[in-house]
PDB file with one MODEL, atoms N, CA, C and O in Angstrom:
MODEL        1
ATOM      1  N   UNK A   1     191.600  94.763  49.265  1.00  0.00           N
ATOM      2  CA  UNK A   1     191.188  94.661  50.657  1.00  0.00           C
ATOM      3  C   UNK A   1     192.339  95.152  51.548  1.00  0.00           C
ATOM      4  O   UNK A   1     193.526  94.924  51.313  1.00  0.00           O
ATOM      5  N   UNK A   2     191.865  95.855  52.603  1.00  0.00           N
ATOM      6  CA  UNK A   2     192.893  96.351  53.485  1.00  0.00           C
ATOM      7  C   UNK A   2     193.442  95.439  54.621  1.00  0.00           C
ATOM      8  O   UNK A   2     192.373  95.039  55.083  1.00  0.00           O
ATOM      9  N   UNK A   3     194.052  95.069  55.093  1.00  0.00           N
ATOM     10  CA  UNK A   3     194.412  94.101  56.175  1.00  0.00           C
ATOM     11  C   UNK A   3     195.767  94.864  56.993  1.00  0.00           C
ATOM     12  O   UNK A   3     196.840  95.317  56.596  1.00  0.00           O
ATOM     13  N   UNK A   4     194.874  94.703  58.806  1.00  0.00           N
ATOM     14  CA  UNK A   4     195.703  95.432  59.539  1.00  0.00           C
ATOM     15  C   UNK A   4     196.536  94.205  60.700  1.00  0.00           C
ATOM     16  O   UNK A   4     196.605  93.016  60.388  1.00  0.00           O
ATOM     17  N   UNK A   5     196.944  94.584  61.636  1.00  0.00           N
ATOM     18  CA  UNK A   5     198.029  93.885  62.836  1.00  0.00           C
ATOM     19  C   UNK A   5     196.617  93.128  63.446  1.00  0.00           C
ATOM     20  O   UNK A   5     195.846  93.891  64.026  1.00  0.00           O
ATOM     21  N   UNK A   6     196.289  91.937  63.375  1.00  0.00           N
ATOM     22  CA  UNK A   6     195.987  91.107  64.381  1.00  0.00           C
ATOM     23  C   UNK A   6     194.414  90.883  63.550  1.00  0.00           C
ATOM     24  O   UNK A   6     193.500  90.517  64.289  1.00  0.00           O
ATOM     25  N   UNK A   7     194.156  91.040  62.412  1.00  0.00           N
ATOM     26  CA  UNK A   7     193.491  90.194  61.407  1.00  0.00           C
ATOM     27  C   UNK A   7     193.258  88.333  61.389  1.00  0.00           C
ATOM     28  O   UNK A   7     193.926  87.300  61.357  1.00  0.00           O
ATOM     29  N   UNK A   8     192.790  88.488  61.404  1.00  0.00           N
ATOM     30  CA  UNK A   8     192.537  86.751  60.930  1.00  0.00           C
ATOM     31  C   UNK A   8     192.069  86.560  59.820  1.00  0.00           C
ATOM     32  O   UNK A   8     190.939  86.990  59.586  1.00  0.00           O
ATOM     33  N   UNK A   9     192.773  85.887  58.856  1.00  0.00           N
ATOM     34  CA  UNK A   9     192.756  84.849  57.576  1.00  0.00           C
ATOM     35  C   UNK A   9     193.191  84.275  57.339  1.00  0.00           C
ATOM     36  O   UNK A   9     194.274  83.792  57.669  1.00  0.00           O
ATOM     37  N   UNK A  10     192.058  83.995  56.231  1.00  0.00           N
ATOM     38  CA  UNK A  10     192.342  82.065  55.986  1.00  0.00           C
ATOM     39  C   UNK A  10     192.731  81.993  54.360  1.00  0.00           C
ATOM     40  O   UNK A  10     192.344  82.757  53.476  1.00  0.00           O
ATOM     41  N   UNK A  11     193.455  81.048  54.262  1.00  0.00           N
ATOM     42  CA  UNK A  11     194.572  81.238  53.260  1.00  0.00           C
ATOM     43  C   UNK A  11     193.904  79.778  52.590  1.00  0.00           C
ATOM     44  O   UNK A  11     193.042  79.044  53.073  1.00  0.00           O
ATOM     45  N   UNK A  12     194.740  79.650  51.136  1.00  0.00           N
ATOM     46  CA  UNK A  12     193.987  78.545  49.813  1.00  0.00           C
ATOM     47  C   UNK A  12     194.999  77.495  50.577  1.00  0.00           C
ATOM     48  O   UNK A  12     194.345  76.652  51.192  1.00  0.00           O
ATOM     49  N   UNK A  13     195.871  77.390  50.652  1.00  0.00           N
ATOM     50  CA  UNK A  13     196.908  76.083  51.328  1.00  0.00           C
ATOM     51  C   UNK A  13     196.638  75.904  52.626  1.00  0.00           C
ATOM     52  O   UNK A  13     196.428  76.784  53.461  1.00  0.00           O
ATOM     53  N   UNK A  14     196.651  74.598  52.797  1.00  0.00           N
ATOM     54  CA  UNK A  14     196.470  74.321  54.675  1.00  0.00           C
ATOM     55  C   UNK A  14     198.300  74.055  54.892  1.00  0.00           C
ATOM     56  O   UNK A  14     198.947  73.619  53.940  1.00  0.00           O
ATOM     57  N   UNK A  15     198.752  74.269  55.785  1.00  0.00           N
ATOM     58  CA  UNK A  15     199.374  74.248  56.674  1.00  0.00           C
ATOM     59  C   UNK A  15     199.595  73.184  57.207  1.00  0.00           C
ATOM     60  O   UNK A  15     198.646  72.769  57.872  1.00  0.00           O
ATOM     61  N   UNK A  16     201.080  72.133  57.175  1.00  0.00           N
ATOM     62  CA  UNK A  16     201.250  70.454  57.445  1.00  0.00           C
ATOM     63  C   UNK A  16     200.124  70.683  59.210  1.00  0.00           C
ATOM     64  O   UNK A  16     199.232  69.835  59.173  1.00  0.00           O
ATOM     65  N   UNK A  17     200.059  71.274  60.116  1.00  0.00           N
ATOM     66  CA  UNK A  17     199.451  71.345  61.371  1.00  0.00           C
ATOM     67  C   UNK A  17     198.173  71.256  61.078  1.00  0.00           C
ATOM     68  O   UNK A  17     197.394  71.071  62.014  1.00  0.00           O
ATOM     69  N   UNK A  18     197.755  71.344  59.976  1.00  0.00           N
ATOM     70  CA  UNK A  18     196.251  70.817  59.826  1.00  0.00           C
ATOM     71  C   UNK A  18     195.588  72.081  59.602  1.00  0.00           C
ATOM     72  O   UNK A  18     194.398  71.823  59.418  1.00  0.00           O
ATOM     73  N   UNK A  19     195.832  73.564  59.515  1.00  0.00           N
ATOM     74  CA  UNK A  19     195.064  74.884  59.974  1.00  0.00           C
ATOM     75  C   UNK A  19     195.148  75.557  59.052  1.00  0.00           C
ATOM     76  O   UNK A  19     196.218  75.388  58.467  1.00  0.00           O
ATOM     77  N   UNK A  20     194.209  76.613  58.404  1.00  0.00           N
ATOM     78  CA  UNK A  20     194.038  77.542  57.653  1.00  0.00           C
ATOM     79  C   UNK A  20     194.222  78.545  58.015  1.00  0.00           C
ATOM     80  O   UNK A  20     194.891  79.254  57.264  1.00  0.00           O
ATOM     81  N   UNK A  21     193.884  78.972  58.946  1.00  0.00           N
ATOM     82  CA  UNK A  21     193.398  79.967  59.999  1.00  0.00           C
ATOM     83  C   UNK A  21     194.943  80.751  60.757  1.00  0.00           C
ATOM     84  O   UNK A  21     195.618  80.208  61.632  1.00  0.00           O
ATOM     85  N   UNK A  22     195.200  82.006  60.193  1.00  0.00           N
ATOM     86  CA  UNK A  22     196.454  82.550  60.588  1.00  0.00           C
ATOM     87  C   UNK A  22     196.044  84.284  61.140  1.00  0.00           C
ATOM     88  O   UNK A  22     195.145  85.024  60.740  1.00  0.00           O
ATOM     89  N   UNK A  23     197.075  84.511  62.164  1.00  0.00           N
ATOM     90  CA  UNK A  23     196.986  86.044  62.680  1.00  0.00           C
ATOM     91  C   UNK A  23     198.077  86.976  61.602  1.00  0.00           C
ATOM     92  O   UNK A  23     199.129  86.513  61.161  1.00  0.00           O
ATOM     93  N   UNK A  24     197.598  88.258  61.334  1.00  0.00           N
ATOM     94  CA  UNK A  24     198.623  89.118  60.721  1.00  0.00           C
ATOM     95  C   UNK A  24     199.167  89.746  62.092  1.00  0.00           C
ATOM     96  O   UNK A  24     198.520  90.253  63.008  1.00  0.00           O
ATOM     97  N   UNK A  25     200.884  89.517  61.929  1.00  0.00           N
ATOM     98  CA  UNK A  25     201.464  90.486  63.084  1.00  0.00           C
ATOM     99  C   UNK A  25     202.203  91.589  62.784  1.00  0.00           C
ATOM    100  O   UNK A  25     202.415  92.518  63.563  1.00  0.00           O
ATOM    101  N   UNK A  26     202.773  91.461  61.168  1.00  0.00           N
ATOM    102  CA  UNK A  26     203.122  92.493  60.731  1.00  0.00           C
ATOM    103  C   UNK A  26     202.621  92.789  59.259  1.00  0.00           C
ATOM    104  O   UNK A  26     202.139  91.805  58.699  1.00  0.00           O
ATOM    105  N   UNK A  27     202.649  94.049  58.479  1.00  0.00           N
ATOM    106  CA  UNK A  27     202.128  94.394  57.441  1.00  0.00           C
ATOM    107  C   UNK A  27     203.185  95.757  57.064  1.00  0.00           C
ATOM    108  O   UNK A  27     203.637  96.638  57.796  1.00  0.00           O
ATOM    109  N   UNK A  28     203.331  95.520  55.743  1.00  0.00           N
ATOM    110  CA  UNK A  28     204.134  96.076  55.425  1.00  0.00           C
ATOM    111  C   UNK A  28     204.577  95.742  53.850  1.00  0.00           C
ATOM    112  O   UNK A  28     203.673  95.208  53.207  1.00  0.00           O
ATOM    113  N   UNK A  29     205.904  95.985  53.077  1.00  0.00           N
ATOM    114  CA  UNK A  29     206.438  95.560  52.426  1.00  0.00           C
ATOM    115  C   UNK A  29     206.161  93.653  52.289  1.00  0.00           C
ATOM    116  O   UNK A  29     205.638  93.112  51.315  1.00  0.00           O
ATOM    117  N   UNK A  30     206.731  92.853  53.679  1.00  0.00           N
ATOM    118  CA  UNK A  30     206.861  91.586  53.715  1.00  0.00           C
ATOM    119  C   UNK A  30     205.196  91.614  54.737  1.00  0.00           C
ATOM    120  O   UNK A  30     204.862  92.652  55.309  1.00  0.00           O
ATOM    121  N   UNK A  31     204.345  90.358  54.808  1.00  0.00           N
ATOM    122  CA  UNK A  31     203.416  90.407  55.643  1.00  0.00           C
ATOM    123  C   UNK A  31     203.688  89.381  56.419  1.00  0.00           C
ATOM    124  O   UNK A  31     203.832  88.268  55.913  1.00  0.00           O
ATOM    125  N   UNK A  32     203.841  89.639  58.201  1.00  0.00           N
ATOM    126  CA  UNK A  32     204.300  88.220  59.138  1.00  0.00           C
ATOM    127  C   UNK A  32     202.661  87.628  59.648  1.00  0.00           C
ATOM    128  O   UNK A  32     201.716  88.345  59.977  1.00  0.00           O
ATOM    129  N   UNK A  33     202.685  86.246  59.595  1.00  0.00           N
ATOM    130  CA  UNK A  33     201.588  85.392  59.415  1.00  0.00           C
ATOM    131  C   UNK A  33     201.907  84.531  60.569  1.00  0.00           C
ATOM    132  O   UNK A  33     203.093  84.240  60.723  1.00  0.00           O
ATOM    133  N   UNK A  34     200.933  84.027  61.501  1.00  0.00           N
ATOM    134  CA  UNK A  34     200.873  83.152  62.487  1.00  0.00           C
ATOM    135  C   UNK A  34     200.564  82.092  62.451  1.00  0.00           C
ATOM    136  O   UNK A  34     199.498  82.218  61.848  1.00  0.00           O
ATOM    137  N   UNK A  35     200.664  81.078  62.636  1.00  0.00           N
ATOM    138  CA  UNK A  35     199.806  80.003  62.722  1.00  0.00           C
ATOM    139  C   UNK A  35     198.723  79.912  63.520  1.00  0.00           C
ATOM    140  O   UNK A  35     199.345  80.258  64.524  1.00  0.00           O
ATOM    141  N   UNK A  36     197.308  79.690  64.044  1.00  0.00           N
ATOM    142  CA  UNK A  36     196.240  80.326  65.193  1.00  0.00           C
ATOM    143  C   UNK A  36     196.832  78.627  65.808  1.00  0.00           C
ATOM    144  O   UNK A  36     197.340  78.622  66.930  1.00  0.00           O
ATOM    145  N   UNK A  37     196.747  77.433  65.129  1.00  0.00           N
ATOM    146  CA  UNK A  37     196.744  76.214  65.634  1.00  0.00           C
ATOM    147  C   UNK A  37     198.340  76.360  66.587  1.00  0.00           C
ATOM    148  O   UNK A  37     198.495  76.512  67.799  1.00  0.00           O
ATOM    149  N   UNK A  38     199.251  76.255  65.601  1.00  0.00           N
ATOM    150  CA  UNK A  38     200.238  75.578  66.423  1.00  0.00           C
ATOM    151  C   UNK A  38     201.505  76.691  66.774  1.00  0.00           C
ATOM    152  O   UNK A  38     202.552  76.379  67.341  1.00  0.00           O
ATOM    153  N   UNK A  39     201.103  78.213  66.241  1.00  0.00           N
ATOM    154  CA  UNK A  39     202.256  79.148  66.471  1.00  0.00           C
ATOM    155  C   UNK A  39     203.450  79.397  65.618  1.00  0.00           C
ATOM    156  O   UNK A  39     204.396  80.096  65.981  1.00  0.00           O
ATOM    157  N   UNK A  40     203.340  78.625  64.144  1.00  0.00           N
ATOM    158  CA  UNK A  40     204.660  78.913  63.553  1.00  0.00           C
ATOM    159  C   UNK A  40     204.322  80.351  62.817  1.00  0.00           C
ATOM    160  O   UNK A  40     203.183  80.684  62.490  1.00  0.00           O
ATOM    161  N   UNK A  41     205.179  80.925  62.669  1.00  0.00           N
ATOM    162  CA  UNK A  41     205.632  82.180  62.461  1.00  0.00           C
ATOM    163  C   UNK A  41     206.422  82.227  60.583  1.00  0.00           C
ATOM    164  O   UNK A  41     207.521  81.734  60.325  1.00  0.00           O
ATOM    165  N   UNK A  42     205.624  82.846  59.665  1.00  0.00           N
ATOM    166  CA  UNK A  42     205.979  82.665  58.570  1.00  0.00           C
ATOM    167  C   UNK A  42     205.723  84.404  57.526  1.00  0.00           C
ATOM    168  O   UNK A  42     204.875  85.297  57.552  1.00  0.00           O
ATOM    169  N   UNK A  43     206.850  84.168  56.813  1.00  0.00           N
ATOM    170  CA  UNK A  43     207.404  85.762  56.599  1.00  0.00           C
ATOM    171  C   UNK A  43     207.159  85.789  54.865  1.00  0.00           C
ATOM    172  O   UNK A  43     207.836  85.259  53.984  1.00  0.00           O
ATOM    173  N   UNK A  44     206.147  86.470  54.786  1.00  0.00           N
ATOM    174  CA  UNK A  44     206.104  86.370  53.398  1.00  0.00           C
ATOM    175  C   UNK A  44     206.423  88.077  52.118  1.00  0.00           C
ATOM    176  O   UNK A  44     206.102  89.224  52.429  1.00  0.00           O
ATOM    177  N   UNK A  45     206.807  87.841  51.360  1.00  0.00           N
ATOM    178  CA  UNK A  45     206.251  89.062  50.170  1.00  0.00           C
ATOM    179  C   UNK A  45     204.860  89.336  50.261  1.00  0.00           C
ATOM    180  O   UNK A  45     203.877  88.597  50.203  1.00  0.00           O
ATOM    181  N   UNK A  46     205.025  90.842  50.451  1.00  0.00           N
ATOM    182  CA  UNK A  46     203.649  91.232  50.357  1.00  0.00           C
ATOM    183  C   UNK A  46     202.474  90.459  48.944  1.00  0.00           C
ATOM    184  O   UNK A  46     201.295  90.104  48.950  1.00  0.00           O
ATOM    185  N   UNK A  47     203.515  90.474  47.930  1.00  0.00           N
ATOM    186  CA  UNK A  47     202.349  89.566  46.452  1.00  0.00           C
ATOM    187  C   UNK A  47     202.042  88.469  47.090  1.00  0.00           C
ATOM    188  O   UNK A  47     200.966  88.191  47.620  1.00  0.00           O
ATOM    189  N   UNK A  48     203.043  87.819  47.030  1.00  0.00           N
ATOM    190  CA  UNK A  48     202.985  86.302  47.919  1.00  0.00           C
ATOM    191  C   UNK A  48     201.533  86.122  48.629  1.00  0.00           C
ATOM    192  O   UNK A  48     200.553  85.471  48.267  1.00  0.00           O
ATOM    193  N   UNK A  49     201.767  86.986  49.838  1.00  0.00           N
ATOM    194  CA  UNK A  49     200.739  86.631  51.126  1.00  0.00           C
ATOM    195  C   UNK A  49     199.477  87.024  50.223  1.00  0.00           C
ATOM    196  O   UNK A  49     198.713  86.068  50.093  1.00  0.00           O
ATOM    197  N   UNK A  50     199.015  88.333  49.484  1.00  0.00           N
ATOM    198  CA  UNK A  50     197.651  88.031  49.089  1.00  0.00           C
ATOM    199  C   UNK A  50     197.301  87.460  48.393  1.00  0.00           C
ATOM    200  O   UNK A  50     196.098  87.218  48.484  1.00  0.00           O
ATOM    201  N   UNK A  51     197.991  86.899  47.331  1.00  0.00           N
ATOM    202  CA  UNK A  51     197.820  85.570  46.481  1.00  0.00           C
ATOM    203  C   UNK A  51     197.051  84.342  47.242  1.00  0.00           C
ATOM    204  O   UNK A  51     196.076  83.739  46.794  1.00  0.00           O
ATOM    205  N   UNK A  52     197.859  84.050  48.784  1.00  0.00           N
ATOM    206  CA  UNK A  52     197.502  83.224  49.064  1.00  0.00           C
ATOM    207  C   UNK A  52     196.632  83.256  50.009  1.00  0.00           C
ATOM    208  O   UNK A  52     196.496  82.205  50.634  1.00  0.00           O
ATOM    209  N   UNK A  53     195.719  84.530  50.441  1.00  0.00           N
ATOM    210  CA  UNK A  53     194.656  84.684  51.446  1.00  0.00           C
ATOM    211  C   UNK A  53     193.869  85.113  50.313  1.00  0.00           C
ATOM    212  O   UNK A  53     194.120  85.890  49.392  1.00  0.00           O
ATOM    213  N   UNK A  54     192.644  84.276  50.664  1.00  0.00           N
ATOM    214  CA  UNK A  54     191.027  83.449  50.490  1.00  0.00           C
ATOM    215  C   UNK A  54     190.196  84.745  50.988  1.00  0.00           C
ATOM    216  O   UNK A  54     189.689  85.451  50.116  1.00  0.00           O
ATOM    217  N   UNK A  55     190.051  85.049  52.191  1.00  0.00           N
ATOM    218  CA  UNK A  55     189.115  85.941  53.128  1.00  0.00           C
ATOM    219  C   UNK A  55     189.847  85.891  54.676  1.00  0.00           C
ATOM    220  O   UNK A  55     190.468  85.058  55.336  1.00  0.00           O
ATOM    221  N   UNK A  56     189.344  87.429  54.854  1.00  0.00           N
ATOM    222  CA  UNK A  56     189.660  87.825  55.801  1.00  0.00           C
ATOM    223  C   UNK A  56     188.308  87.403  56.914  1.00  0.00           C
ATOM    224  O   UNK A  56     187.143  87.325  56.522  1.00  0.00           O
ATOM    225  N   UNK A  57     188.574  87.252  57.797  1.00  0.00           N
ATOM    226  CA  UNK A  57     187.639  86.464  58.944  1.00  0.00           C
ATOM    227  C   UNK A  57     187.208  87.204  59.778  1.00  0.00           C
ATOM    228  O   UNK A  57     186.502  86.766  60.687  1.00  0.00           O
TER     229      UNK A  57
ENDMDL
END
């Protein structure tokens, strides 16, 4: 699946803020992930991040 800047998905782990539900802001090598609930900002390996996204929204 392709995933671009300002995507929404929802990932297999919730998030201590209670939320599944994250924005892509960057894509690349590393993929930067938003929180939609509370705004934290989390920097992952590209394997990493699709491992852990479910569907894109």
């Amino acid at each position: 699946m392709e995933y671009n800047i300002g995507d929404m998905v929802k990932t297999k782990k919730v998030h201590p803020c209670g939320n599944k539900i994250w924005e892509i802001t960057r894509v690349g090598v590393d993929f930067k992930l938003k929180c939609v609930k509370c705004g934290h900002v989390v920097v992952l390996p590209r394997q990493k991040a699709l491992k852990a996204i479910t569907k894109k929204i």
